[in-house]
C-alpha positions in Angstrom: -3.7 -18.0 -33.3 -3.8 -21.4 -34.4 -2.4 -23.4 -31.8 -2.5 -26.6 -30.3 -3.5 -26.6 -26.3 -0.6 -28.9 -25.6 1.7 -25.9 -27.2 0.1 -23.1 -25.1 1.0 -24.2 -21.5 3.1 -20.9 -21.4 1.3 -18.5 -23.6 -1.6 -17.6 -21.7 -0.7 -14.3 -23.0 -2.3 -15.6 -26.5 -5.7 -16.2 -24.6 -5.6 -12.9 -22.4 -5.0 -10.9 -26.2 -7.6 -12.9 -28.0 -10.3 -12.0 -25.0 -8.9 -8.5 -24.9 -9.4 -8.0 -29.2 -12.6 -10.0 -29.9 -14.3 -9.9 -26.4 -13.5 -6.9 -24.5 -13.3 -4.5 -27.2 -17.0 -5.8 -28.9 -18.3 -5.4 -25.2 -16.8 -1.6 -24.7 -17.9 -0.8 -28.0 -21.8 -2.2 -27.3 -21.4 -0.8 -24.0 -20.9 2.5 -25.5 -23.2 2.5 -28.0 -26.1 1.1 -25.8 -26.8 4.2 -24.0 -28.0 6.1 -27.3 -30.4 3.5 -28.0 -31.7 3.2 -25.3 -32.6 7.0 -25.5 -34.4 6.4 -29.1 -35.9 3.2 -28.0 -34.8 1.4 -31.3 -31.0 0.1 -32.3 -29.2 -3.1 -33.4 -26.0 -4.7 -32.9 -24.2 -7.5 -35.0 -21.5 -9.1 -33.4 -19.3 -11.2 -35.8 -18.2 -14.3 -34.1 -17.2 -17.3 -35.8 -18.2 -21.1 -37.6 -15.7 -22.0 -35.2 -18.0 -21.6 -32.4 -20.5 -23.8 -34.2 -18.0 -26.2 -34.8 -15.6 -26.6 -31.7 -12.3 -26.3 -33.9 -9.4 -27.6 -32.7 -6.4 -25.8 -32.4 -8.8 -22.3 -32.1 -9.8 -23.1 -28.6 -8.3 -19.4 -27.4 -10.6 -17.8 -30.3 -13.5 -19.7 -30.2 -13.4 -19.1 -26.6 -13.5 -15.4 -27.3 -16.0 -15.5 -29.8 -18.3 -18.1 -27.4 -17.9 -15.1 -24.4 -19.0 -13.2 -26.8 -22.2 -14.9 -27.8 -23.0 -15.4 -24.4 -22.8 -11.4 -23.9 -24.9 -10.3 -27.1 -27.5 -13.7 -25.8 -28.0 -12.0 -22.1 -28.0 -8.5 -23.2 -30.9 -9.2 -26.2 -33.1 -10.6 -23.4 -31.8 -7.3 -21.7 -32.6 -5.1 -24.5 -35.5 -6.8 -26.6 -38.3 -4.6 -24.6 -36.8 -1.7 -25.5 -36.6 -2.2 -29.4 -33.1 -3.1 -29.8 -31.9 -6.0 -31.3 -29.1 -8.3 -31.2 -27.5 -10.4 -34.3 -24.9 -13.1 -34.0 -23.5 -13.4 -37.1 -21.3 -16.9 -36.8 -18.5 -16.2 -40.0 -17.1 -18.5 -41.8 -13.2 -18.7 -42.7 -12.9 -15.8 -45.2 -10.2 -15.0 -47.9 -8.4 -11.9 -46.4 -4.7 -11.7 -45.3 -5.1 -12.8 -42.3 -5.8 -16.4 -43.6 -3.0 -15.9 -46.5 -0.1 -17.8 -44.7 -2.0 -20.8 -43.9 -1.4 -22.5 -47.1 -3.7 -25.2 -46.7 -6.8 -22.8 -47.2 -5.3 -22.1 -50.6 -7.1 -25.1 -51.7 -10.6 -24.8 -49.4 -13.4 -22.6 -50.7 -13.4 -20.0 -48.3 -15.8 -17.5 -48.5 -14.7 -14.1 -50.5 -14.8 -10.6 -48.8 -17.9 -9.5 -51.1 -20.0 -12.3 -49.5 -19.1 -11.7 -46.0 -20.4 -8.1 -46.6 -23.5 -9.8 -48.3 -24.1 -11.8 -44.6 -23.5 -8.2 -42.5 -26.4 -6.8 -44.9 -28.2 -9.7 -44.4 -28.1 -9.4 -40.4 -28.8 -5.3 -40.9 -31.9 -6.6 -43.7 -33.4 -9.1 -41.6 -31.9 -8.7 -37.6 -32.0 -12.4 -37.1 -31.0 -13.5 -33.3 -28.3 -15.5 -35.1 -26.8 -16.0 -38.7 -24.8 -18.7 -40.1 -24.0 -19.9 -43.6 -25.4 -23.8 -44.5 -21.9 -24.9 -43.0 -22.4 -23.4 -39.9 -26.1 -24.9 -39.3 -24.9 -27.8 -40.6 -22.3 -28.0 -37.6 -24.6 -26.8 -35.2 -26.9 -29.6 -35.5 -24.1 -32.5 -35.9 -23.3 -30.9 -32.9 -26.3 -31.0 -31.3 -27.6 -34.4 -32.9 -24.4 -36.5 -32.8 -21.7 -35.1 -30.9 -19.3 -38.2 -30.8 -19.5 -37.7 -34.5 -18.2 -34.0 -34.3 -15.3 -35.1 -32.2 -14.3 -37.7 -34.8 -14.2 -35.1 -37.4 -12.7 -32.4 -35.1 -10.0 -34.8 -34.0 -9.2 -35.8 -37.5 -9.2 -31.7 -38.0 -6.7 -31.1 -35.8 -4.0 -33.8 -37.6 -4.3 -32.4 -40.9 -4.7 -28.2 -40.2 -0.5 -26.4 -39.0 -0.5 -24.5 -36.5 0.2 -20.7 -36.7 3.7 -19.1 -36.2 3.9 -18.0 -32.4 4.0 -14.1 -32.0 7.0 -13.7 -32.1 8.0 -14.4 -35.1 9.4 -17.9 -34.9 8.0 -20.2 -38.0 5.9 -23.9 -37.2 5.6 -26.1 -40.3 2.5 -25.3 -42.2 
């Protein structure tokens, strides 16, 4: 969903789904798996979250804000956990080719990243079980971020001109 805040004042159904897909299910499926670890005193668990986090994307603030909660959850529950040999990755994704991206038809002309070197990141985070694992983009962000903030916004704002909108639910069509 790809959707300006101004354009949301009635679909807070949007939000309540985005929480429900990449917040809720991530914590019911830790949640469940937690137990079991716990047990054999070793596991890990990646969650995939997103650049967008990193970055502060406009027009993603229902996923970002998803994938943020999330962060937050794996961040508490590796203090949690750490003692007891299980680990926590956050593994911050970067816009990747799939379908899901296909009708935006302005990433036809960005180098986003392929499916074979998103797998290459997840065996990264299994290989080496960093507490958090972003491409160069996504460090890069995080530091702009950090380092010059009123910078970010520039860029962000600028973002949010040029990037469509996605097509409501429904099926009714926005410009891309």
């Amino acid at each position: 969903i790809r959707r300006a805040i101004d354009n949301s004042y009635q679909r807070l159904h949007d939000y309540e789904r985005l929480m429900r897909i990449n917040y809720f299910a991530a914590v019911a499926v830790t949640l469940g798996v937690l137990p079991g670890m716990v047990k054999q005193g070793a596991g890990h668990i990646i969650n995939i979250s997103s650049i967008g986090v990193l970055t502060n994307a406009p027009r993603f603030a229902g996923y970002n804000a998803s994938k943020a909660a999330l962060e937050a959850f794996s961040r508490c529950a590796a203090a949690e956990y750490r003692a007891r040999g299980i680990r926590f990755t956050v593994l911050n994704m970067p816009l990747v080719r799939t379908p899901m991206v296909a009708p935006t038809r302005i990433y036809e002309h960005l180098p986003l990243m392929d499916p074979g070197q998103a797998a290459e990141l997840v065996a990264q985070a299994i290989i080496n079980k960093p507490e958090r694992l972003a491409t160069g983009l996504g460090v890069l962000a995080l530091l702009i971020e950090l380092l010059a903030p009123r910078i970010n916004r520039a860029v962000m704002s600028e973002s949010f001109r040029i990037f469509p909108e996605s097509a409501p639910a429904d099926g009714a069509q926005t410009a891309d």
